[in-house]
N, C-alpha and C positions, 0 to 999 in steps of 0.2 A: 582453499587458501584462507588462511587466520589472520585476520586483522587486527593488528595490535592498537588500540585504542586509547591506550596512556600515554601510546609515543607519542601517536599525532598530535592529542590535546596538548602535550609538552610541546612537541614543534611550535605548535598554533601562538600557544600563547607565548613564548621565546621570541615569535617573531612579532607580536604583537608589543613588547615590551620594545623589541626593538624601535619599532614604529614609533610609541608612542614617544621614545627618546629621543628620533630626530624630530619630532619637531615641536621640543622643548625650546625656549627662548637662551641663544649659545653667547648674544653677543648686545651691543651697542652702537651700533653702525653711524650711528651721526652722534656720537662720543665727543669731538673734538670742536663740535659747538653745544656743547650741551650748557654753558653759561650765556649762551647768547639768547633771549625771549626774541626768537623771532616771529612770531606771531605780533605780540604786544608791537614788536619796531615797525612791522608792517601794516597790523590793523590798528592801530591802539588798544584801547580799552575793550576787552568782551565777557562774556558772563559765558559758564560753564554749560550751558542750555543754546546759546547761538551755534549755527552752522555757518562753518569755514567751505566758500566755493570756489574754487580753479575753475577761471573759464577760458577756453582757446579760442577764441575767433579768426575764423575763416575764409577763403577768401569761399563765393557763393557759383564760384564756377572753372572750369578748365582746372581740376586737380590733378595733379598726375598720382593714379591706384597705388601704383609702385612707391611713391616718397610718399604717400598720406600715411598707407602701413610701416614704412619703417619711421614715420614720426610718432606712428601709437607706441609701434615697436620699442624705439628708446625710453619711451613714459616706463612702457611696462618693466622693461632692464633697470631702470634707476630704482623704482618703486621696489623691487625687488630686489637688488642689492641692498639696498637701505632698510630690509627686511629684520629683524631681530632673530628671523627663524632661519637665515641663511637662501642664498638664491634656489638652492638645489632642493628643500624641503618650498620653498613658495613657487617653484615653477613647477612640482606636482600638487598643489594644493589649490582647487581653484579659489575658495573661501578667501585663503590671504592675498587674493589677487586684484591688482585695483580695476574700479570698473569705471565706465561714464555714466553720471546718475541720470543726467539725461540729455538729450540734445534738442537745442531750439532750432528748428529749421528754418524761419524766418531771418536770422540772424548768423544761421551755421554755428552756434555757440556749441561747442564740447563742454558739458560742467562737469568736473569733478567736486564732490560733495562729503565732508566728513564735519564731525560733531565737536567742538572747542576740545569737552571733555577727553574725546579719543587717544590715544598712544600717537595714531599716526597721523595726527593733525601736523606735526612738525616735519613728519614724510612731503605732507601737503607745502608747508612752508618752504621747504629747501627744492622741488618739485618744480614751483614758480618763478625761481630764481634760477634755474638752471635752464628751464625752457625760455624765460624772460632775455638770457643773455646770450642766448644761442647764435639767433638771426644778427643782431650787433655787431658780434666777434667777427660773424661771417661777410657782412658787409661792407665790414672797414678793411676786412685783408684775406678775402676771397680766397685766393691763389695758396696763399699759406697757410691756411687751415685747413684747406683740404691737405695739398700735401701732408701736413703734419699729421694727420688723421692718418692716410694712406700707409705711413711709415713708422708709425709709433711702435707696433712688433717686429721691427725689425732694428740691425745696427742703429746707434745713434750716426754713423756713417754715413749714413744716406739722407740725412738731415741737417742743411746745413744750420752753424748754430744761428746765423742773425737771423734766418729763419723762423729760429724755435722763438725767441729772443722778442722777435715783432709778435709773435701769436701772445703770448705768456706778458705784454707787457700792454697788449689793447687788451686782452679781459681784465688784467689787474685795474687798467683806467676806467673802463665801462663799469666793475665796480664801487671803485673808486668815487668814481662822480655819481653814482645812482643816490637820487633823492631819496629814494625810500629807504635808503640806509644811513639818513644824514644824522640819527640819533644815536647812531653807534660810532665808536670808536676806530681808530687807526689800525689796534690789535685783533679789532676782532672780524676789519674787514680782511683784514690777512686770513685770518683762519677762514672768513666767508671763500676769499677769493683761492688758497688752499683744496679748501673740500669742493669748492664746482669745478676746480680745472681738474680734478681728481677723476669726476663724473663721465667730462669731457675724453680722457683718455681710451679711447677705441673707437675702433674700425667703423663700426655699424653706428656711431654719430654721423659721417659721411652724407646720406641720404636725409638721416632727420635734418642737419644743416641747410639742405639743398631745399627740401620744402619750408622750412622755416622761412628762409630768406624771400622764397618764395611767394610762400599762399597764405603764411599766418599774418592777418593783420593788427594783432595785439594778443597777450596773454595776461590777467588780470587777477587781482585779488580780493574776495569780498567777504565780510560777515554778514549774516541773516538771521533776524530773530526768528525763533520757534515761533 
């Protein structure tokens, strides 16, 4: 049997070209804040050498396995929609996939860690803010967030609207009233409050909710110099 050798290398590299096209940069996924400095609103001042850390703190005992993982779970879903390369090129890529730089065990602290300079330091930013107002939402209206969660892929029929109404109108006020957003404007807490309830929308929040409300006892934001 003859093996044709030209084909394959054409195959090879045909599909290589392929490859290398998906996971070309397709998009701008946090586009509709891209005039908000939320870094600067959150941390102030930083210099291109500081490190930006997300840290979750925990509670240090009785976690339930099951809502610990679908609370990484959703880190990891967001981090990766918010992806430039698209969800489907970052969920086979382990490289662009966010990691925990480290964990303090005295404290349960989860840190996420990236570099001022990076692209996805603003992944980082918007990240804090969506995990920050999680437990809140869920707090204040329990019963209706989860249902809404439960229902959202299906008819808007099966949801009633005061419902939706009470959900969509405690996260507008929880952001609304966050101090760390007090140097921004009215417009562009819209656009903030916009793109987190955006985040928000699916199923698999359900459980992250459930331990947030739970077992997180804060989520924080910090700069570190080199």
């Amino acid at each position: 049997m003859q093996v044709d050798y030209q084909f394959i290398s054409t195959l090879v590299m045909a599909n290589i070209r392929v490859f290398d096209k998906s996971i070309q940069p397709k998009r701008d996924p946090i586009s509709p804040l891209r005039n908000i400095d939320l870094l600067s609103v959150l941390l102030g001042s930083t210099s291109s050498s500081d490190r930006v850390e997300l840290v979750i703190t925990l509670d240090d005992q009785n976690l339930n396995i099951k809502d610990l993982g679908s609370y990484l779970d959703f880190i990891y879903w967001i981090d990766g929609n918010l992806s430039k390369y698209g969800f489907a090129s970052y969920s086979h890529t382990p490289s662009q996939q966010i990691a925990i730089s480290r964990i303090q065990i005295g404290s349960w602290e989860l840190v996420i860690e990236e570099i001022v300079s990076s692209e996805n330091v603003k992944v980082i930013s918007v990240l804090f803010l969506a995990l920050k107002y999680l437990p809140s939402v869920v707090k204040a209206s329990l019963d209706t967030a989860y249902r809404y969660y439960e229902v959202l892929e299906k008819r808007d029929d099966y949801l009633e609207k005061k419902g939706k109404r009470r959900f969509k109108s405690q996260l507008k006020r929880t952001i609304y009233e966050d101090d760390d957003l007090k140097l921004i404007n009215e417009n562009e807490k819209e656009k903030i409050y916009q793109f987190i309830r955006g985040l928000y929308n699916r199923k698999k929040s359900i459980r992250a909710a459930r331990f947030a409300a739970k077992s997180v006892r804060r989520v924080t934001i910090r700069s570190k110099k080199k």
